[in-house]
Each structure stands twice: as structure tokens, then as C-alpha cells.
C-alpha positions in Angstrom: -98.9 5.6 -226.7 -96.3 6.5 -224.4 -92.7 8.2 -224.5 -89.9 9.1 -222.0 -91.5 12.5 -221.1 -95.0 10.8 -219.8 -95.8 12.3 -216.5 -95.0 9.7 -213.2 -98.8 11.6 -211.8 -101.5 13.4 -212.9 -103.6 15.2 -211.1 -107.1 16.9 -212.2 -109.9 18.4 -210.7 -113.9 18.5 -211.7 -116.6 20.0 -210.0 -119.8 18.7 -208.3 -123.4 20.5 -209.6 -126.9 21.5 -208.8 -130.0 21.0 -210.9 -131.4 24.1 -210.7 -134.1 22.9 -212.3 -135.3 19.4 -213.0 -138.9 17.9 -214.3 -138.8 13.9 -214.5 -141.0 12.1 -217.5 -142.8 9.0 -216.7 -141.2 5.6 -216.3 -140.4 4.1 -219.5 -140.1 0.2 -220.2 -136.4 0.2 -220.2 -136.4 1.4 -216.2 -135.1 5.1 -216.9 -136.8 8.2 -216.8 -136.9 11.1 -219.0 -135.6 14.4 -218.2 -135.0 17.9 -218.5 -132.9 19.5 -216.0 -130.6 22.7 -215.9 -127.1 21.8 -214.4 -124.9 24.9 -212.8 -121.8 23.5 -212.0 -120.6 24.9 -208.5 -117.0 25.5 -206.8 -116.9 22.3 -204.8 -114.4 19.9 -206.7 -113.3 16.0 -206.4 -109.5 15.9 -206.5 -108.2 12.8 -208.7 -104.3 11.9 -208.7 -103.6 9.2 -210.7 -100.2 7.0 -210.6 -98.9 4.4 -213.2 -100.0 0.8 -211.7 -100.2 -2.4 -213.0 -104.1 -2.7 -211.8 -106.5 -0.8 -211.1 -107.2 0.6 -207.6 -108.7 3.3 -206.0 -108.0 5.1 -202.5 -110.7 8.0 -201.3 -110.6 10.8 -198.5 -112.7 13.4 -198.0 -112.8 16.7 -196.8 -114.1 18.8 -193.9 -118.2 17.7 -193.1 -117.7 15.0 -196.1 -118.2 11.0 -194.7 -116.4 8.9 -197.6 -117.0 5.5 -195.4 -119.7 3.9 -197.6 -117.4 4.8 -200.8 -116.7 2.1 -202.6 -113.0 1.5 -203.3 -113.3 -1.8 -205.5 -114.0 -2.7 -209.0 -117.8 -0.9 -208.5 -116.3 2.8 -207.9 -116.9 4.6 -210.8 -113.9 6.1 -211.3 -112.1 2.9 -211.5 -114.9 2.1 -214.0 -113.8 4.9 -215.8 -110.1 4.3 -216.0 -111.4 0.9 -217.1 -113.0 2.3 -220.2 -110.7 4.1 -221.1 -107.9 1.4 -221.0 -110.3 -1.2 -222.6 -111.2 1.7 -225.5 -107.7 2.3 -226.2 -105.7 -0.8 -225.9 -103.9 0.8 -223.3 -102.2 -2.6 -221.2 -101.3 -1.0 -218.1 -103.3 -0.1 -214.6 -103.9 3.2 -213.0 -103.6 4.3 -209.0 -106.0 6.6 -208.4 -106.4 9.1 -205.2 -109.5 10.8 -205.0 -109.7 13.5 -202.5 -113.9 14.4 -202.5 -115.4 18.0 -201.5 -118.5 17.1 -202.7 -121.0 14.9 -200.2 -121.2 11.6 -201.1 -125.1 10.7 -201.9 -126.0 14.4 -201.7 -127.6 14.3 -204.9 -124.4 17.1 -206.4 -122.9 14.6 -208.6 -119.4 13.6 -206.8 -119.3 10.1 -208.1 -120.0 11.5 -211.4 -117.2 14.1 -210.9 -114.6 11.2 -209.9 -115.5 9.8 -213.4 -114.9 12.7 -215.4 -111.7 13.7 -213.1 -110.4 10.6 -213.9 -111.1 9.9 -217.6 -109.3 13.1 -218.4 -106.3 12.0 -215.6 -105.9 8.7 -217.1 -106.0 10.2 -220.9 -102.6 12.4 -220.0 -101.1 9.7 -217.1 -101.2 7.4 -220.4 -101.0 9.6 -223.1 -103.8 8.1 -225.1 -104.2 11.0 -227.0 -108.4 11.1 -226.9 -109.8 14.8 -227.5 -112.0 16.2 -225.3 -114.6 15.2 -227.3 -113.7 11.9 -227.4 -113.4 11.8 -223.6 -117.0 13.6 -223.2 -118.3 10.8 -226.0 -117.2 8.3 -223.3 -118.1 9.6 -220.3 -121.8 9.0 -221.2 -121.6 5.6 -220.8 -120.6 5.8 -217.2 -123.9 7.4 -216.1 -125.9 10.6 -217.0 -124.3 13.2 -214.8 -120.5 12.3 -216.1 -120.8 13.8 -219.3 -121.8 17.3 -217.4 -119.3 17.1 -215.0 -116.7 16.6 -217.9 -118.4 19.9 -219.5 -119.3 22.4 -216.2 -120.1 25.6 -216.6 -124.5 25.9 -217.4 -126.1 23.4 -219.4 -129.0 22.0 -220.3 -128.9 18.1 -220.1 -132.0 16.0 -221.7 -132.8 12.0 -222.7 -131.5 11.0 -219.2 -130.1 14.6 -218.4 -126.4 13.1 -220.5 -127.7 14.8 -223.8 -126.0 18.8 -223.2 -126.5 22.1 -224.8 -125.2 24.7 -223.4 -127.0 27.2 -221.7 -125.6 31.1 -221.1 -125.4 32.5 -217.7 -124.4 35.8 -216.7 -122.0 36.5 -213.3 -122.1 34.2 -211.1 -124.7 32.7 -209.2 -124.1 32.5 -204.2 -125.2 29.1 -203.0 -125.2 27.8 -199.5 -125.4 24.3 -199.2 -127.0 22.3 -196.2 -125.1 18.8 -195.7 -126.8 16.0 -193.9 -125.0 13.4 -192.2 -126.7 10.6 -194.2 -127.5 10.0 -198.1 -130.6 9.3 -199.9 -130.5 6.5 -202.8 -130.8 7.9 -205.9 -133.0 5.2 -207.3 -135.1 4.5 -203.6 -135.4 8.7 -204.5 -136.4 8.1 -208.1 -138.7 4.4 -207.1 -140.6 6.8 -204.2 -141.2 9.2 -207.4 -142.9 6.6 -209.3 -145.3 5.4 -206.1 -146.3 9.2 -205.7 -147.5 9.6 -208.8 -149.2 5.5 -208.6 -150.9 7.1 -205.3 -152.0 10.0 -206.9 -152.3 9.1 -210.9 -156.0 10.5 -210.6 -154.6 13.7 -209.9 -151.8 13.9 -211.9 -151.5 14.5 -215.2 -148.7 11.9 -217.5 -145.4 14.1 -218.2 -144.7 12.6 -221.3 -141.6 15.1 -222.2 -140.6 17.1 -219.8 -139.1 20.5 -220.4 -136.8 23.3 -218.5 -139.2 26.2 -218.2 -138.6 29.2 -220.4 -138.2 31.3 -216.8 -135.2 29.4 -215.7 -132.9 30.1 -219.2 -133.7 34.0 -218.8 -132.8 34.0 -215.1 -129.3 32.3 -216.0 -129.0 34.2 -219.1 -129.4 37.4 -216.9 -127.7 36.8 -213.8 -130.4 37.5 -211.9 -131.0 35.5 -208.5 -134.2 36.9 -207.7 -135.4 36.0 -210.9 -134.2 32.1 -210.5 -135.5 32.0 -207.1 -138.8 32.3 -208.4 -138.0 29.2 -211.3 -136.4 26.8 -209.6 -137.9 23.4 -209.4 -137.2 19.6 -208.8 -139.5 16.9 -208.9 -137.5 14.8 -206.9 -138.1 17.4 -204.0 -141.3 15.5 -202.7 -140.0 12.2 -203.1 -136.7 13.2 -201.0 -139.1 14.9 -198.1 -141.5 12.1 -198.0 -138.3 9.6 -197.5 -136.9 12.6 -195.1 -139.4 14.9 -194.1 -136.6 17.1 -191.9 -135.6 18.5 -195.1 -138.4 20.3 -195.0 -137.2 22.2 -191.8 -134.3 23.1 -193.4 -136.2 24.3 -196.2 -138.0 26.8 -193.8 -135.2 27.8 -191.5 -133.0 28.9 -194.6 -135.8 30.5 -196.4 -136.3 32.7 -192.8 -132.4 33.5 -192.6 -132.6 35.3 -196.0 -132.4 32.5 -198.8 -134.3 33.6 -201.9 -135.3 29.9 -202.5 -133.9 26.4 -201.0 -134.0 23.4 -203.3 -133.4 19.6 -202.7 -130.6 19.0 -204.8 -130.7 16.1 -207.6 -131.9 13.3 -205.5 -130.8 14.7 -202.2 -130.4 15.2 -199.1 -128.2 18.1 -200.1 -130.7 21.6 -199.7 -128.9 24.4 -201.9 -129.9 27.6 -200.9 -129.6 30.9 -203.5 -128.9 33.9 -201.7 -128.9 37.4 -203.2 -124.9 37.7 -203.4 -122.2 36.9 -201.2 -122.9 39.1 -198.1 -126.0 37.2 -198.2 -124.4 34.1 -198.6 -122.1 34.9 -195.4 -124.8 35.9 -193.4 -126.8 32.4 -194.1 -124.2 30.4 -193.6 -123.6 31.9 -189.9 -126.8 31.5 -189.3 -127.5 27.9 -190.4 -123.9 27.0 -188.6 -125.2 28.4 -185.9 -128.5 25.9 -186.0 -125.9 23.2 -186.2 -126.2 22.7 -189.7 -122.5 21.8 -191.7 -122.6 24.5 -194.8 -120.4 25.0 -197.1 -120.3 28.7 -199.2 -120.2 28.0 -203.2 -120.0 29.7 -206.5 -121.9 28.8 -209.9 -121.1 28.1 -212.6 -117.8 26.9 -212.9 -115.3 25.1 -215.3 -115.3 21.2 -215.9 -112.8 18.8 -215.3 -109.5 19.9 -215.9 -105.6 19.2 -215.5 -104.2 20.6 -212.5 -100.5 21.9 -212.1 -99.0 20.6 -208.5 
């Protein structure tokens, strides 16, 4: 549907995330793992502004310490996927131009492509004026991938099957994260494929995770603000896996952990580290200090909103 009032562009925002938590089931038959993960979305967004076309086509910058070079920018990017979908699901005939402007590291293991997806299903919806709901839009997003759906929603959640099935969880305040950026990715699935040999290697050892769960400990540290408390519960099984395939994540580890991080996690499949610091002097101090090891950090605040319509 479209009238004389549709909007020439539209430009929205989502935000990129950290598992604060996330336990991986075993390998099932159809290639995919279970999980159970807690999401916090964070204040590092991917900019989408989309233009009337009569294809599809996608051009992508980034921001400061963000390398958007191995980016795809054909029919594989996911937000052209997305804007795909959308046309395909609502008989909509036309194309879409799409700008994507990322803050979030590409392969970091924070989501960004994910974001784009999101950013853009909800750009696309208003650019065209298919009139989808929000829930309609979140329905969709979970066929792009398993992070889409939670970077349509942000805020805290809870995300099960393969992380795209959400409840909501409550968190109090808001949470200081510095985040260490490396200047290369990690695959998600070499990440997830590196998981799977580990526990081969060491199947004597280790017991089957048949359904994994988010521990009790990390829902009361989000439901009570408390960063000391999550310090102590935050977990990710991909951790290992990532500093096997790039053990000097382990020295970042250690040097923010000495410079006054509570904890430092590998986030989602990495190489991004996401340090939690007591609260925002903290943060400030870390991230002088890791800048001054020649580390590119960014400062960022959790949990945030999901994608949303911005006003230019």
C-alpha cells in the first residue's frame, strides 16, 4: 500500500548486543545447536536509510575502529535479505536502496548483521507502507537468523531453541561495558565447529548438555542492577572455543580484569571481549587504560531499545 504522503527515506536505528550469558546444547542432526543465552542489548547501533529503488542494493560504511571491507554488499547481505522478505511477504513490486552506517564490529560476535536485518525490516515496512505490526515484523525476522528477532526486540531477554525464541527478562539501571575490538573476526560457525571438536577431544570428561539453561544467578543480577553480582554469573561456552582459535584473547582477558573490570567475557562467538565495570567512572578509567595498551574500546550502556524509526 502506498499513498502521496509515503516518505522519499526512512531511516531507523537498532542496536548491537552481548550474551551475557550463553550455555550451547549438543549438536543436533539438523546442524544447529541448542541454546540458552541472556541477550542485553547495548548502545552501539547500525544506522539503516532506506530509499525507494527499483532493486534491491545495499551500500555500508562504518564507523571509527569498525573495518566494513569484508561486508558483503550483494544479494548475501542480510539486510537486503531482509528487505527481500519483506517485499516477497507482502506483494510489495518495488526495490529498496539501503545505506547502512555500522557501529557495531563486523564478526565481533555483538550481532551487527543481525541489527542491519532488523533496522531494515522495520525501514522497509514504513519506506513502503506495508502496514505489518511489530509483531508481524518480529514473526519475520526469525527467519533471517536467530539474533534478528532480539535485535528487533532489545532491551533484556532471554532467547532459547536457537537463542530466536524471547522472553523477556527485567533488569534494573543500567548495566557500564567496555568493549575490546580486534582488528580481525572469528567465524561464527569455525567458532561454533571448534566447540563441537572440544567436546569430541574431551567427550570422556564432559558430560552431554542436553538442554541447556540461563542460570538462576544471572536473572537476579539483571533483575537487581547489580554488576558485582553479574560479574560473578557471566558465562559463554563459546569462550574456549574463541581462545583456542585466538589465544590473545586471553591477554586481553587478564589485562582488563587488572585495570579494574569486574569480569571480561568473549562476546557471542567473538573476538569482541566485553568487559563490566562497576559504573561509569570505572568504565572511564578502563577504557584509558586499555587505549593506552593500544587496544580500540569503545564505552557502552545496557540495556537499550530495539530497532526503531529515527527522525532526521
Amino acid at each position: 500500500m502506498t499513498s502521496s504522503t509515503a516518505p522519499t527515506v526512512v531511516h531507523t536505528r537498532a542496536p548491537g548486543k552481548i550474551n551475557v550469558f550463553l550455555a550451547v546444547g549438543d549438536l543436533h542432526d539438523d546442524g544447529y545447536h541448542e541454546l540458552a543465552t541472556a541477550y542485553q542489548a547495548v548502545s552501539l547501533y547500525e544506522d539503516v536509510r532506506a530509499r525507494h529503488a527499483d532493486g534491491f542494493s545495499v551500500r555500508v560504511t562504518g564507523g571509527p575502529g569498525v573495518d566494513v571491507a569484508g561486508v558483503p554488499t550483494d544479494g548475501t547481505n542480510l539486510a537486503v535479505r531482509a528487505a527481500r522478505l519483506l517485499a516477497s511477504t507482502t506483494g510489495y513490486r518495488g526495490g529498496v536502496d539501503l545505506h547502512i552506517d555500522k557501529a557495531v564490529p563486523v564478526a565481533g560476535g555483538m550481532g551487527g548483521g543481525s541489527a542491519d536485518a532488523a533496522a531494515t525490516l522495520l525501514a522497509c515496512d514504513a519506506l513502503w507502507q506495508t502496514g505489518l505490526s511489530r509483531d508481524d515484523l518480529l514473526h519475520l525476522s526469525a527467519e533471517l537468523g536467530a539474533d534478528v528477532p532480539f535485535a528487533f526486540a532489545g532491551g533484556t531477554a532471554v532467547g532459547t531453541g536457537r537463542g530466536d525464541e524471547l522472553s523477556p527478562a527485567l533488569a534494573k539501571g543500567h548495566f557500564q561495558w567496555v568493549l575490546a575490538l580486534a582488528d580481525f573476526g572469528l567465524s561464527t560457525p569455525t567458532v561454533y565447529r571448534e566447540l563441537d571438536e572440544h567436546r569430541r577431544r574431551h567427550h570422556g570428561d564432559i558430560s552431554p548438555v542436553r538442554q541447556p539453561v540461563v542460570d538462576t544467578a544471572v536473572l537476579q543480577a539483571l533483575r537487581a542492577g547489580d554488576p558485582g553480582m553479574l560479574a560473578e554469573a557471566v558465562h559463554n561456552d563459546l569462550q574456549a572455543p574463541a581462545l583456542h582459535l585466538e589465544p590473545g584473547l586471553g591477554d586481553v582477558i587478564e589485562l582488563g580484569e587488572r585495570n579494574g573490570a569486574l569480569a571480561g567475557i568473549v562476546s557471542g562467538s567473538g573476538p569482541t571481549v566485553a568487559f563490566l565495570a562497576p559504573d561509569l567512572d570505572g568504565a572511564l578509567e578502563l577504557q584509558i587504560a586499555l587505549s593506552a595498551a593500544r587496544l580500540t574500546v569503545v564505552r557502552a550502556t545496557g540495556p537499550v531499545h530495539g530497532a526503531r524509526v529515527v527522525a532526521d
